[in-house]
Every structure is written in C-alpha cells, then in structure tokens.
C-alpha positions as protocol buffer text, in pm:
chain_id: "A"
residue {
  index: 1
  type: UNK
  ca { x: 161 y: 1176 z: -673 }
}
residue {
  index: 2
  type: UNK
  ca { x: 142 y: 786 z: -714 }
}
residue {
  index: 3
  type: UNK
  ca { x: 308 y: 614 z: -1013 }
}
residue {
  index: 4
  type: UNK
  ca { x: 256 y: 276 z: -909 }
}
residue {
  index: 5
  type: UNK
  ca { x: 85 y: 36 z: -1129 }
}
residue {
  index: 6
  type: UNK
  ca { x: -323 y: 105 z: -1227 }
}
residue {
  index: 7
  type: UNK
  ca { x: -467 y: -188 z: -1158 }
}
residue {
  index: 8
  type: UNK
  ca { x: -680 y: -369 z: -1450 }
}
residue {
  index: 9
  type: UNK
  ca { x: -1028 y: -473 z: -1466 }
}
residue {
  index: 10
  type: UNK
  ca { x: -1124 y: -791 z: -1317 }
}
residue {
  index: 11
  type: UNK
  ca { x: -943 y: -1036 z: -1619 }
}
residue {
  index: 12
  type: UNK
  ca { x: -733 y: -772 z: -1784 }
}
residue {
  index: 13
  type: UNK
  ca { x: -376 y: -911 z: -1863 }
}
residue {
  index: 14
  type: UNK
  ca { x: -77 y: -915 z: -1634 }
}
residue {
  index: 15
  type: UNK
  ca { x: 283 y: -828 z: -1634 }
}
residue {
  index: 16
  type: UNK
  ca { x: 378 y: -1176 z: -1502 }
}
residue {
  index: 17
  type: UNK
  ca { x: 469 y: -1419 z: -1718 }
}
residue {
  index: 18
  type: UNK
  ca { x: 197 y: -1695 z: -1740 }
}
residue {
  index: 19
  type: UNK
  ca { x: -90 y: -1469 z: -1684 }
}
residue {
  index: 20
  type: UNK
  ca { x: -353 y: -1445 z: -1938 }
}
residue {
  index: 21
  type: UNK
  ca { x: -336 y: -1126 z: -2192 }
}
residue {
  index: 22
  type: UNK
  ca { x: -589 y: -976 z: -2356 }
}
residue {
  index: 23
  type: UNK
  ca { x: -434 y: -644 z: -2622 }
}
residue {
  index: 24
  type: UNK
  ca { x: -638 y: -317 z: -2674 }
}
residue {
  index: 25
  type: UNK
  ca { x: -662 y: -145 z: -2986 }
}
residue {
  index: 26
  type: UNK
  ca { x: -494 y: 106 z: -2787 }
}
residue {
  index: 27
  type: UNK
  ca { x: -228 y: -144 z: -2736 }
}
residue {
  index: 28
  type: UNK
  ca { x: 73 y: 87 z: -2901 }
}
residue {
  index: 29
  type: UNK
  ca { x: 38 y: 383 z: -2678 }
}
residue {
  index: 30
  type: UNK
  ca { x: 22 y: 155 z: -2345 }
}
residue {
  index: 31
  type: UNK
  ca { x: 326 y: 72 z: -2157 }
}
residue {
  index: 32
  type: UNK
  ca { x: 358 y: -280 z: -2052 }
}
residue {
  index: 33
  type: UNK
  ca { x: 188 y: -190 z: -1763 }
}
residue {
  index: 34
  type: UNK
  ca { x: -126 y: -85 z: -1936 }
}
residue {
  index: 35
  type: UNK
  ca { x: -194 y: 265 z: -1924 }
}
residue {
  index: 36
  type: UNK
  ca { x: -113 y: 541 z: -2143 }
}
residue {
  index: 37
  type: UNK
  ca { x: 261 y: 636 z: -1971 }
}
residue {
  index: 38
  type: UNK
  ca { x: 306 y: 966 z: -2129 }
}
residue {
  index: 39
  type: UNK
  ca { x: -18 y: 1084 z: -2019 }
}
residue {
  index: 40
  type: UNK
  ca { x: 35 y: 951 z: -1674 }
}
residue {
  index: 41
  type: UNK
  ca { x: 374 y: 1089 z: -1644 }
}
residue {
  index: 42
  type: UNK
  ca { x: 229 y: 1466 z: -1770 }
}
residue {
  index: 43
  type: UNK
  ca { x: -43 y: 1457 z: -1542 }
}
residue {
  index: 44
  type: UNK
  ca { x: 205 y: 1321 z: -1266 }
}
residue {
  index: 45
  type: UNK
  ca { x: 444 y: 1612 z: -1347 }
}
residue {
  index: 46
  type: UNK
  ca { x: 163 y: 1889 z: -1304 }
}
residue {
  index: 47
  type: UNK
  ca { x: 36 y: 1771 z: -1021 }
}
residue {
  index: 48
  type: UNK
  ca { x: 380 y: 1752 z: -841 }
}
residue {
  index: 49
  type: UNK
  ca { x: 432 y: 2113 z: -992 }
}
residue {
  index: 50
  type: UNK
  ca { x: 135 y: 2241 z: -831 }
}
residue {
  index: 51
  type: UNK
  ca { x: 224 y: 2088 z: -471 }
}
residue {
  index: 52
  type: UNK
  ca { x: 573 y: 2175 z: -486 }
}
residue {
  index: 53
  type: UNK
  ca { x: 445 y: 2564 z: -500 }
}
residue {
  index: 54
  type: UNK
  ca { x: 221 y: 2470 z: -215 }
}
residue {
  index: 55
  type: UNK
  ca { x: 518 y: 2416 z: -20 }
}
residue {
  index: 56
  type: UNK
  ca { x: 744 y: 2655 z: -145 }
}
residue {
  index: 57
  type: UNK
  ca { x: 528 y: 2967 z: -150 }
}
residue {
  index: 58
  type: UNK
  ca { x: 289 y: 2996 z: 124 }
}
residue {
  index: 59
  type: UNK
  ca { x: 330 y: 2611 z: 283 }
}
residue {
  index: 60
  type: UNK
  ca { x: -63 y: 2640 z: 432 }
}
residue {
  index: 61
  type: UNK
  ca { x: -155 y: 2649 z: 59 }
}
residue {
  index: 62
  type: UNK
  ca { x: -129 y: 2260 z: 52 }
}
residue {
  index: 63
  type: UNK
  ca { x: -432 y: 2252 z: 348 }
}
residue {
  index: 64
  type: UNK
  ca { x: -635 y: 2396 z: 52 }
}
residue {
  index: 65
  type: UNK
  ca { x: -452 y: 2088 z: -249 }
}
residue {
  index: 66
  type: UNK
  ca { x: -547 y: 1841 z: 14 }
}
residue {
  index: 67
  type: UNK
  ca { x: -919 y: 1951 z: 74 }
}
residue {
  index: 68
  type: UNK
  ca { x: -932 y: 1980 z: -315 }
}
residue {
  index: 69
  type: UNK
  ca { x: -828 y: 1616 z: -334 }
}
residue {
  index: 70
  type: UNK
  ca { x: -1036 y: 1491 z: -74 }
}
residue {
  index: 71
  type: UNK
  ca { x: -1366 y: 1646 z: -253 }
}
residue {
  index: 72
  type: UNK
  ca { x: -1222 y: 1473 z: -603 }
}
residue {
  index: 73
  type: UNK
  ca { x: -1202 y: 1098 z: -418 }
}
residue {
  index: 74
  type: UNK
  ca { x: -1491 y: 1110 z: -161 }
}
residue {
  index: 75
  type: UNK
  ca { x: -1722 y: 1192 z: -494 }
}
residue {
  index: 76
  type: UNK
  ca { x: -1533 y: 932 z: -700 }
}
residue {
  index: 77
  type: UNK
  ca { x: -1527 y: 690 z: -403 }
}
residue {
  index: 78
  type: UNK
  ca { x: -1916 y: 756 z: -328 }
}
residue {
  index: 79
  type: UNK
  ca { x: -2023 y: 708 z: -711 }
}
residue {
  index: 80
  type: UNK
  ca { x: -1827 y: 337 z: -774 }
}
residue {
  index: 81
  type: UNK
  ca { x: -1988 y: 219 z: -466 }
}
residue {
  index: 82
  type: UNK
  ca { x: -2350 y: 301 z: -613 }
}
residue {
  index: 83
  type: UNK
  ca { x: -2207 y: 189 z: -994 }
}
residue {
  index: 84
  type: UNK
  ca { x: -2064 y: -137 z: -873 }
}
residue {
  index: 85
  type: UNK
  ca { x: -2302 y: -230 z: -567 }
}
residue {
  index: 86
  type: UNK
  ca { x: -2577 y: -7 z: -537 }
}
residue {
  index: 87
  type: UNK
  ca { x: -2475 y: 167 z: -220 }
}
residue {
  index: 88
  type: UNK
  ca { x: -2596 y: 471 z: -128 }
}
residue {
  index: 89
  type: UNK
  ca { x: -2331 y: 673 z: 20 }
}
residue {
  index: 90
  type: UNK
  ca { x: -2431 y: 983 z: 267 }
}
residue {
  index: 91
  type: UNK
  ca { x: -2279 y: 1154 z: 1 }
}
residue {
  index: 92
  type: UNK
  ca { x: -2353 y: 1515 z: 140 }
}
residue {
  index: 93
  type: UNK
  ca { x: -2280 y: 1440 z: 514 }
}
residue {
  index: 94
  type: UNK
  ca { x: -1919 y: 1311 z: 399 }
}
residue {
  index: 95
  type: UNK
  ca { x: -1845 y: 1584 z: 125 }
}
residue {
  index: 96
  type: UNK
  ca { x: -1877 y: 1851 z: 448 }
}
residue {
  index: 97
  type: UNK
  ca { x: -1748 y: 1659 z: 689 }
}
residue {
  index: 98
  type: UNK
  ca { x: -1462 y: 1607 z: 550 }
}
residue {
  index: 99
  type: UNK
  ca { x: -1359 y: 1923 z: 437 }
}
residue {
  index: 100
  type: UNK
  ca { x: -1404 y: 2023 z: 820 }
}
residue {
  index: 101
  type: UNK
  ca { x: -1184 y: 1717 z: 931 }
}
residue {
  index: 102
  type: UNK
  ca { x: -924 y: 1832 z: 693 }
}
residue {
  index: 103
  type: UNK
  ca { x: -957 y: 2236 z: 758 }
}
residue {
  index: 104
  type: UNK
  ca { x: -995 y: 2172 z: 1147 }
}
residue {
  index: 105
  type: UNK
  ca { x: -686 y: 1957 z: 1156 }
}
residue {
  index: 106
  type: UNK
  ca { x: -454 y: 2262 z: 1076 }
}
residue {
  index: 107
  type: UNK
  ca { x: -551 y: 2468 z: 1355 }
}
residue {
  index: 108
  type: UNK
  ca { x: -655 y: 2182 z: 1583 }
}
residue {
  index: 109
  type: UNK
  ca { x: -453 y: 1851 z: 1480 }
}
residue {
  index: 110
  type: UNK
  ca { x: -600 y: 1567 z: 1627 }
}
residue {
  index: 111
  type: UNK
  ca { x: -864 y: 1715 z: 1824 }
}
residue {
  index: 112
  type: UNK
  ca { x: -1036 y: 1872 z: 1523 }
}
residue {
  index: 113
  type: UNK
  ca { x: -970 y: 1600 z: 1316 }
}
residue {
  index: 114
  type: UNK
  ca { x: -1174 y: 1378 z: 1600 }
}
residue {
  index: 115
  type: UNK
  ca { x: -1473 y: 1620 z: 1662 }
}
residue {
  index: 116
  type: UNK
  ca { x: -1513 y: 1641 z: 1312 }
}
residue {
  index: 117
  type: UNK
  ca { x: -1557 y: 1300 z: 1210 }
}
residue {
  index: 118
  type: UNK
  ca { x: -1721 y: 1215 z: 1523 }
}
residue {
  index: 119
  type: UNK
  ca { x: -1997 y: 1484 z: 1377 }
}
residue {
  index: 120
  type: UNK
  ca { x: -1939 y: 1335 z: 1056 }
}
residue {
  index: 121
  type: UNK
  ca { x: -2056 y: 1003 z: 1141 }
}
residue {
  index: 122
  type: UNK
  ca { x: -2366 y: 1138 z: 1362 }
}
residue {
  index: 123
  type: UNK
  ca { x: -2462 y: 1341 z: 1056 }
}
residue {
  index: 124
  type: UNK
  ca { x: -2480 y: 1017 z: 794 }
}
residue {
  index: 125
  type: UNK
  ca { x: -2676 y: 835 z: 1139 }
}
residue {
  index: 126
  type: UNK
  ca { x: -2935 y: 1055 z: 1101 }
}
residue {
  index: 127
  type: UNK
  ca { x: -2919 y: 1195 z: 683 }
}
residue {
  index: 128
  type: UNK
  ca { x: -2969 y: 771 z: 581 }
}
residue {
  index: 129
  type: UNK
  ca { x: -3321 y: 834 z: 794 }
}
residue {
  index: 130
  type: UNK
  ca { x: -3439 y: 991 z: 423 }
}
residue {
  index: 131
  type: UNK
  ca { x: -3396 y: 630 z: 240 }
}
residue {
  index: 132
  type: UNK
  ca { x: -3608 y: 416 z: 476 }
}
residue {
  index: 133
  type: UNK
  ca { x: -3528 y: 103 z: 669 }
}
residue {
  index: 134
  type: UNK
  ca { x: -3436 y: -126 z: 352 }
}
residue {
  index: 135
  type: UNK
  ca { x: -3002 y: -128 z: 370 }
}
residue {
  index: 136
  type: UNK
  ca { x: -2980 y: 107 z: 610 }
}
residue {
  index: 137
  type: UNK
  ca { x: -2655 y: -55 z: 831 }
}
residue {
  index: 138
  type: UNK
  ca { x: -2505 y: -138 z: 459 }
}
residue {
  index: 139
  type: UNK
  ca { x: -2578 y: 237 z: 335 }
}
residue {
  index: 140
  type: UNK
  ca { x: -2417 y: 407 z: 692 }
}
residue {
  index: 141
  type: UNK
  ca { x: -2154 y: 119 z: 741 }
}
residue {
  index: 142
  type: UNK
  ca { x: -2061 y: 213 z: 363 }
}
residue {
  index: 143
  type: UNK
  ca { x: -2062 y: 603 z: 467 }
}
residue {
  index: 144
  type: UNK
  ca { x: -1838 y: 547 z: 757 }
}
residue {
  index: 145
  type: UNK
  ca { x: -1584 y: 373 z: 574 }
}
residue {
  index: 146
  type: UNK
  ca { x: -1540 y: 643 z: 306 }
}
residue {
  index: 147
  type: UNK
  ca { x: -1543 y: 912 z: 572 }
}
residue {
  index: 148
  type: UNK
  ca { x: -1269 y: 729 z: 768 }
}
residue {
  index: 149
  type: UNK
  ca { x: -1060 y: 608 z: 420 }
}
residue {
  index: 150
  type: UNK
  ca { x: -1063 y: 930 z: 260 }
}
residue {
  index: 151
  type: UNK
  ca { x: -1087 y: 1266 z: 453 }
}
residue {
  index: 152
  type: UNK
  ca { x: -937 y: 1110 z: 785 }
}
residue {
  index: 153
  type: UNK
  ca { x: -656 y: 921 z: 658 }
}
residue {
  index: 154
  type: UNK
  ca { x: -567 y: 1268 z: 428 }
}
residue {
  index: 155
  type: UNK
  ca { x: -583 y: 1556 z: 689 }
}
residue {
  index: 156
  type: UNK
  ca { x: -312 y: 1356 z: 833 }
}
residue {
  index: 157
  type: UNK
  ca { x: -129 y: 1481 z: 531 }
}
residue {
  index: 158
  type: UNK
  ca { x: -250 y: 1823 z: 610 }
}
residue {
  index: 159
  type: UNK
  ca { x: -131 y: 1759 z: 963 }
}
residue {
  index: 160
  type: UNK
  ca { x: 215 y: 1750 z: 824 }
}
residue {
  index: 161
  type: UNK
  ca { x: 263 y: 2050 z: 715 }
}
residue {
  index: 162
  type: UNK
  ca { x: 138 y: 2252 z: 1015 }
}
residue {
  index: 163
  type: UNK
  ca { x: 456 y: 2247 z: 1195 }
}
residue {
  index: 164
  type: UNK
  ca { x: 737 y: 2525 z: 1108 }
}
residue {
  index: 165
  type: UNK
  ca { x: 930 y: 2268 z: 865 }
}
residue {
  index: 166
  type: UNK
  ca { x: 575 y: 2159 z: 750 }
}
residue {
  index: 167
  type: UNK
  ca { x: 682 y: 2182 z: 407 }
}
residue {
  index: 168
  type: UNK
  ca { x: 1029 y: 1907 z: 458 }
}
residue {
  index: 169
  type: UNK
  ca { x: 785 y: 1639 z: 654 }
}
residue {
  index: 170
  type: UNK
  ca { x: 535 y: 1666 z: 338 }
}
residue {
  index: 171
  type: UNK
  ca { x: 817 y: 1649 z: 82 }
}
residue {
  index: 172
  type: UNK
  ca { x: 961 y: 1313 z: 295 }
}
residue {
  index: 173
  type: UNK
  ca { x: 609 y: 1171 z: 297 }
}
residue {
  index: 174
  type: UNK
  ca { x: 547 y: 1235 z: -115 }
}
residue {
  index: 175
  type: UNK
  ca { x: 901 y: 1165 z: -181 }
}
residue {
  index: 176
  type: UNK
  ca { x: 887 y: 816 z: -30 }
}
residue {
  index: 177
  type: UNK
  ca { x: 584 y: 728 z: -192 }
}
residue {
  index: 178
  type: UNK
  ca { x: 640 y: 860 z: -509 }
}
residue {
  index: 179
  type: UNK
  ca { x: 966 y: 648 z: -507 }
}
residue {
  index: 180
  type: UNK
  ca { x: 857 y: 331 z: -396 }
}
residue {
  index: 181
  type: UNK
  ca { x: 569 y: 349 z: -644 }
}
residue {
  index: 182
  type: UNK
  ca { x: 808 y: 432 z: -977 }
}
residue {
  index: 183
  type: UNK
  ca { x: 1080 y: 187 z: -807 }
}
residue {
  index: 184
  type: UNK
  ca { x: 768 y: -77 z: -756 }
}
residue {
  index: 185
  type: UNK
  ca { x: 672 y: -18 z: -1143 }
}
residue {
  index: 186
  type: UNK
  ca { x: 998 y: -15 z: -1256 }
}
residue {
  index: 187
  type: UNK
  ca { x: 1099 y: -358 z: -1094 }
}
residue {
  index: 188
  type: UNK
  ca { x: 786 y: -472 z: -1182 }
}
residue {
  index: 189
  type: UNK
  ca { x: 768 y: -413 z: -1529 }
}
residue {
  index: 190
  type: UNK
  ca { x: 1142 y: -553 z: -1592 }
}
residue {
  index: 191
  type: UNK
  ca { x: 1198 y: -824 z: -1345 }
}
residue {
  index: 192
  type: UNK
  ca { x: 862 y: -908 z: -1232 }
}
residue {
  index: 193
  type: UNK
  ca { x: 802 y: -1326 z: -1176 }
}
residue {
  index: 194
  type: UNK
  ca { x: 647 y: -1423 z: -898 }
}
residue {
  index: 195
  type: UNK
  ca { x: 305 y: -1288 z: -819 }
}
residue {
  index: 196
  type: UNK
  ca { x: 269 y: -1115 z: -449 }
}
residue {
  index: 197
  type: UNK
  ca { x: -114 y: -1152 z: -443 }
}
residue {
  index: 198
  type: UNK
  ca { x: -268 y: -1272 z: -815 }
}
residue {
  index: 199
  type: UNK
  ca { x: -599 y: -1276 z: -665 }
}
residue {
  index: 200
  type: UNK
  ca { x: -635 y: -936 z: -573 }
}
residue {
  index: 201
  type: UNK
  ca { x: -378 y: -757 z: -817 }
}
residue {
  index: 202
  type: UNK
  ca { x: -196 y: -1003 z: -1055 }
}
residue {
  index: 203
  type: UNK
  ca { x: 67 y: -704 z: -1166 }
}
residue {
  index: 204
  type: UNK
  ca { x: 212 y: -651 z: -854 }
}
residue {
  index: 205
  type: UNK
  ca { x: 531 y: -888 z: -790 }
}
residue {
  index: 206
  type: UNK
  ca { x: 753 y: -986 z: -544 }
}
residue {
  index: 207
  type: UNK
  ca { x: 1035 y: -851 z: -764 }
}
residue {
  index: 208
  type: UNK
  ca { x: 833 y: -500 z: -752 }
}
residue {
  index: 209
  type: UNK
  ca { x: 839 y: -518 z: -440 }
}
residue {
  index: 210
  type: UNK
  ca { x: 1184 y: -524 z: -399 }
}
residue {
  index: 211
  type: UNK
  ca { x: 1271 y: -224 z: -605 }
}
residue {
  index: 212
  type: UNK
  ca { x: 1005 y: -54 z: -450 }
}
residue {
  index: 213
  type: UNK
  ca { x: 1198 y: -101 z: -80 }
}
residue {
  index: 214
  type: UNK
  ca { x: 1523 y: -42 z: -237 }
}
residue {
  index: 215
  type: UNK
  ca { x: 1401 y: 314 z: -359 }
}
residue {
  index: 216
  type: UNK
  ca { x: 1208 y: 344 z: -64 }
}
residue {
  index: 217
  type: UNK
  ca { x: 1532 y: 301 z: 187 }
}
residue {
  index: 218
  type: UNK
  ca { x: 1710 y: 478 z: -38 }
}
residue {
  index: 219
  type: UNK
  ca { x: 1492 y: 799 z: -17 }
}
residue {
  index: 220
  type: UNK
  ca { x: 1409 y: 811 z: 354 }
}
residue {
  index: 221
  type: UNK
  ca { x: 1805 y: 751 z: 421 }
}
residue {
  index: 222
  type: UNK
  ca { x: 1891 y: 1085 z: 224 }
}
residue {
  index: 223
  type: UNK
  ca { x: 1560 y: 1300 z: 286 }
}
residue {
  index: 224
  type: UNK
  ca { x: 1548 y: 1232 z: 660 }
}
residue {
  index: 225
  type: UNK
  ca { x: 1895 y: 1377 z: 738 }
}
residue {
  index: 226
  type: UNK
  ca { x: 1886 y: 1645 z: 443 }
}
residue {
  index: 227
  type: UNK
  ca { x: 1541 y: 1781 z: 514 }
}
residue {
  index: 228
  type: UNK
  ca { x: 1439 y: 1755 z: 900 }
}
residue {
  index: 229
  type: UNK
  ca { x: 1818 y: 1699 z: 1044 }
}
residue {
  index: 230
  type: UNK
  ca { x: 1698 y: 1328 z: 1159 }
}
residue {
  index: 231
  type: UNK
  ca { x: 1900 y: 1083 z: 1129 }
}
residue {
  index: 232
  type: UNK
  ca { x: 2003 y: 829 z: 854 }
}
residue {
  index: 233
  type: UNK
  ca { x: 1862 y: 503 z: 1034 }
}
residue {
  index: 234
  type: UNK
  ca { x: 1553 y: 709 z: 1100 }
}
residue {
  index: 235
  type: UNK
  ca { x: 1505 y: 760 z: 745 }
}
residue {
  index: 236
  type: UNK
  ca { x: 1577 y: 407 z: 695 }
}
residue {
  index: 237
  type: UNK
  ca { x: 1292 y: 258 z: 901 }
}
residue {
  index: 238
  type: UNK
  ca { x: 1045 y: 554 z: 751 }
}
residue {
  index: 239
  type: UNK
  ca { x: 1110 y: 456 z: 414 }
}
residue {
  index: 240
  type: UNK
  ca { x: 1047 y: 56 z: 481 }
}
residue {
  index: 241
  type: UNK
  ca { x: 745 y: 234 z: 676 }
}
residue {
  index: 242
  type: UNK
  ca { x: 634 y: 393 z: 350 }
}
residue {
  index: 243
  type: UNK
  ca { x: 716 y: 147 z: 126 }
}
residue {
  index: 244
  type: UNK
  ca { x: 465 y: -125 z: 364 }
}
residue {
  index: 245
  type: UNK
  ca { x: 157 y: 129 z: 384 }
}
residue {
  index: 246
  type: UNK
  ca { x: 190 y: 232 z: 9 }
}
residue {
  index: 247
  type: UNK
  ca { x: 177 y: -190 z: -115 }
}
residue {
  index: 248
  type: UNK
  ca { x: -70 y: -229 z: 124 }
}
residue {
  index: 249
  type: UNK
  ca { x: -311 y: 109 z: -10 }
}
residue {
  index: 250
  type: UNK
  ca { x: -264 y: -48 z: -351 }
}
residue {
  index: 251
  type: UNK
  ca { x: -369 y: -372 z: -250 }
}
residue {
  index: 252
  type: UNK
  ca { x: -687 y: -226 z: -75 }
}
residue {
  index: 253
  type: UNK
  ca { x: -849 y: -29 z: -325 }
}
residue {
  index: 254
  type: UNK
  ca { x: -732 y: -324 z: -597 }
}
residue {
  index: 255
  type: UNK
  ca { x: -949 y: -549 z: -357 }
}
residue {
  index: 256
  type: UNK
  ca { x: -1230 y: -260 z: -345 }
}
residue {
  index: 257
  type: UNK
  ca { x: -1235 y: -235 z: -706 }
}
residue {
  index: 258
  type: UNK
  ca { x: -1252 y: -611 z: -808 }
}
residue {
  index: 259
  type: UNK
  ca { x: -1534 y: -595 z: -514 }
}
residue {
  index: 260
  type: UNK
  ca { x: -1727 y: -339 z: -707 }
}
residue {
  index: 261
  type: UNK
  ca { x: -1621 y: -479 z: -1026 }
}
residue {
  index: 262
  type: UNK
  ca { x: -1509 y: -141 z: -1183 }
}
residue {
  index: 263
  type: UNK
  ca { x: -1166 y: -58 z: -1338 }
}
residue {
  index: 264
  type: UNK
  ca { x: -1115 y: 316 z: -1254 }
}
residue {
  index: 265
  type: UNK
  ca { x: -1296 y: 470 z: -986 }
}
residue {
  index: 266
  type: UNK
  ca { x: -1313 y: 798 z: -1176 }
}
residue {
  index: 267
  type: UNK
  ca { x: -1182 y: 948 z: -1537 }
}
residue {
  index: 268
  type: UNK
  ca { x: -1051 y: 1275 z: -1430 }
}
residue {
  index: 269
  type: UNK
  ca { x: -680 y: 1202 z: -1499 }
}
residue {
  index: 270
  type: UNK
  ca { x: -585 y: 1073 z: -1794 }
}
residue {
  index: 271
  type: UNK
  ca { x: -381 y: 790 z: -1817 }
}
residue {
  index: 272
  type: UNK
  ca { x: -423 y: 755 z: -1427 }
}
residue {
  index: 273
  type: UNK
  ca { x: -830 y: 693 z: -1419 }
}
residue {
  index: 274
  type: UNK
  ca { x: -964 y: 901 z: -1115 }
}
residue {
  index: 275
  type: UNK
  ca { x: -791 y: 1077 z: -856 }
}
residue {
  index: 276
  type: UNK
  ca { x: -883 y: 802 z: -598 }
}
residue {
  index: 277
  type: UNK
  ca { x: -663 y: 554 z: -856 }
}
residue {
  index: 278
  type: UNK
  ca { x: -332 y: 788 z: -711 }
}
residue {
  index: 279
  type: UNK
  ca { x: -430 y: 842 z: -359 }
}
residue {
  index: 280
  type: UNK
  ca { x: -446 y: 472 z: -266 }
}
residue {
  index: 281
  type: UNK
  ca { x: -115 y: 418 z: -172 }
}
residue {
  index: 282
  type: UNK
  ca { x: -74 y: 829 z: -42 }
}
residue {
  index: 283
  type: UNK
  ca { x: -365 y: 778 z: 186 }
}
residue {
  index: 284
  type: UNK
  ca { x: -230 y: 476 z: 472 }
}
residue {
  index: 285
  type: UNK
  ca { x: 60 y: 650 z: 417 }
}
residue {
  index: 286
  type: UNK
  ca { x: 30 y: 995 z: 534 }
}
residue {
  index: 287
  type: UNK
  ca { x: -87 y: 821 z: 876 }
}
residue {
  index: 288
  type: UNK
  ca { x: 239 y: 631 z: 911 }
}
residue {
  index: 289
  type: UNK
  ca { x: 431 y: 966 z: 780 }
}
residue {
  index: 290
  type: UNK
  ca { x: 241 y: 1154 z: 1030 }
}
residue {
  index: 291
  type: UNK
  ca { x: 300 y: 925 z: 1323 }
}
residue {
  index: 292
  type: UNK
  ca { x: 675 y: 816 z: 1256 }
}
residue {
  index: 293
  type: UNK
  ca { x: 806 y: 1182 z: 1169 }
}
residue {
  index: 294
  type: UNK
  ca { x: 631 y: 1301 z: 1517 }
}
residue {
  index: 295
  type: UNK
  ca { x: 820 y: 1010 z: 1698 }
}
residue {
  index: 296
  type: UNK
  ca { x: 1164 y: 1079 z: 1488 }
}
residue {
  index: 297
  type: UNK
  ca { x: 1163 y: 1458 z: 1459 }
}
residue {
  index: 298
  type: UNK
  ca { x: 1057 y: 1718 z: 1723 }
}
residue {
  index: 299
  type: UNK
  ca { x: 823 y: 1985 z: 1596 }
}
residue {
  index: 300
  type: UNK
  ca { x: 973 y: 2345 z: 1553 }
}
C-alpha cells in the first residue's frame, strides 16, 4: 500500500523550505509531512498483512482485495466529485460495472476487462437519462472517467496474479511502489529543496524524487531476478517504470483534489484519509506492471 506523501488542502504548509506553514493543534502527533505517521504506518502494516495472505494462501484471494478496493474508491471517488463540484456520478452503473471488469478479468484478461467497461459505459449512457438534459455530457463524461481511473486501471492488478507465479508479478508491482513511495517520503522529508510541481503538490521535490528512483531501481533490480527469474536490467527499467507512473498517480489525483477543492477524498483510513488517497500512485501503475512484466517474463 502507498506511503507516499498525503497531499494537503489547497494552502496547507509544505515541506520545502520557503513555502508558507500553517501548524495544527494536532501539530505534535504529525510528521513533517503532515499526517499522523504512526497511524499511517499501522494501517499500512495491516493492509500489507492482509494482501500478503492473499498471495500466500490461495493467490485468487487477492481478485476478491482488489474488487473490495475498487468498491471503497469508486464510492469515495463518486462522493468528492458531488462534494467539491456537484457532479453526479452514475454511481450505480460504475459500482457494478466495475466489479464485473475486475471479476471478468481473471477468467477473461483483456477481453472481459473490455466487454465489461464497454457495458459499463452504455449503462451510465442510458442511467444519466433519470437527471434530465441540464449537465448531462459533464455528469456521463464524469462517469466515464471514474469507470476508466478506478476499476479499469485496478483489474490490471487483478490481471497479475492470474498467471501460475501470479503471486511474484503482484509482489514486484506492490514492492516497487511501496518503495518508491517511502524512498520518495523519505528523501523528501530530509533533503527536499526544489519543488517538482508547487502548483499542483508543493511537498513533492525533486530531491524526493530521487530517492524515490533510487529505491525504485533498487527493488526491481533484486525482485525481478529473485521472484520471476528475469533478469537484473529488466528489473532495472521496471522499477524506473514504477517509480514514473507512481509520481505521476500522485500528481493526478493532487491535481483532482485541488480541482474539487477537498483534502481527503474519503476518512476510512486513518492517518491516510480514504482509500482512494493510497491507490493513486498503485492505480497507473498496475497498467505499466501489467504490460512490462508480460513483455519481460513469459507466463507459466
């Protein structure tokens, strides 16, 4: 699960020097980051607990964490869009569809995955019908976007694990990820000077960056050879891969949220905000993963 930096409301304070700070009564239990790091790391911990038995126990178990997940982020998704802008999201249409986008793509792969968003997107065509003419394109446009962001990009997740070493592609993909977020932070936090984008998310750094493609290399080098048999420049280029998508999911729902003008775009993890708040940089990801470890490593 992410561990990358939680973005701040629009005007919060940053971790690079020069920004403007603002302290919270809740100030002492923050890291310098802003968020509550002992609740982040527990939640962090049991989450990665209950994958890890996914994998290790009956590996078609994480089909069922990922649909879980999906449910969690389309809702939270669905409700800061009509919070922050008043758009009506086909909430129902999405909810099933994409819990038959990720369900289909286990049996099916990429041709269930593509009949059932194609239905998906039919379905919210014709549900909006109920709310009249006024912001209809806005409404479906809106419903189309979640429906591709969050159930499409994850059943390529689920995708992972369908093959017979199922279980070592998923634990490459979260590994990476997980390690270019906490090498991000880490960087970030300590070194961090030079704003990467201060418009869209003024704690992420250049120096971040960095640590977050030295951890990412770093992982992909060892994890590729030790847990598919690919090879060490493989891993190389997958963990730059990783390390690219995950920045750029951060950066994305940072510029979603400072759209909407929300903070979190849920409360069901504490000291992480929603579950949407950790998928951002998973989600672009598990596409890449998907698409690199087919390329790299032949399916049993």
């Amino acid at each position: 699960m992410s561990t990358g930096d939680r973005e701040d409301a629009p005007g919060a304070s940053s971790d690079v020097p020069g920004a403007a700070s603002s302290a919270s009564s809740g100030a002492g239990r923050q890291s310098k980051a802003g968020r509550d790091l002992g609740a982040a790391i527990a939640v962090g911990v049991l989450l990665g607990a209950a994958i890890l038995v996914s994998l290790l126990t009956i590996r078609e178990l994480f089909v069922g964490v990922v649909a879980l997940a999906v449910l969690a982020a389309t809702w939270e998704l669905s409700g800061a869009l009509r919070r922050g802008a008043g758009i009506e999201v086909a909430r129902w249409p999405v909810l099933i569809g994409g819990q038959a986008m990720v369900w289909l793509s286990w049996p099916f792969e990429r041709n269930g995955l593509l009949s059932a968003f194609v239905v998906t997107v039919l379905a919210i065509l014709v549900w909006r019908f109920r709310g009249g003419i006024n912001g209809y394109l806005r409404d479906v446009a809106a419903s189309v976007f979640t429906a591709a962001y969050v159930p499409m990009f994850a059943a390529f997740a689920a995708m992972l694990v369908v093959p017979e070493d199922g279980a070592g592609r998923v634990l490459c993909f979260l590994i990476g990820v997980v390690c270019s977020d906490t090498g991000g932070y880490a960087a970030g936090v300590f070194l961090g000077k030079h704003p990467m984008a201060p418009s869209i998310s003024p704690k992420k750094s250049w120096e971040g960056f960095a640590g977050s493609m030295l951890a990412g290399v770093v992982s992909g080098a060892l994890t590729l050879p030790l847990l598919l048999d690919g090879a060490w420049w493989q891993g190389v280029l997958f963990g730059a891969a990783l390390v690219i998508t995950s920045t750029v999911g951060d950066l994305m729902e940072s510029v979603i949220k400072r759209d909407l003008g929300v903070k979190d775009m849920g409360t069901l993890l504490p000291g992480h905000g929603g579950l949407m708040d950790r998928m951002d940089s998973l989600l672009p990801s598990a596409v890449v993963s998907w698409l690199l470890l087919r390329a790299f490593v032949p399916s049993l």
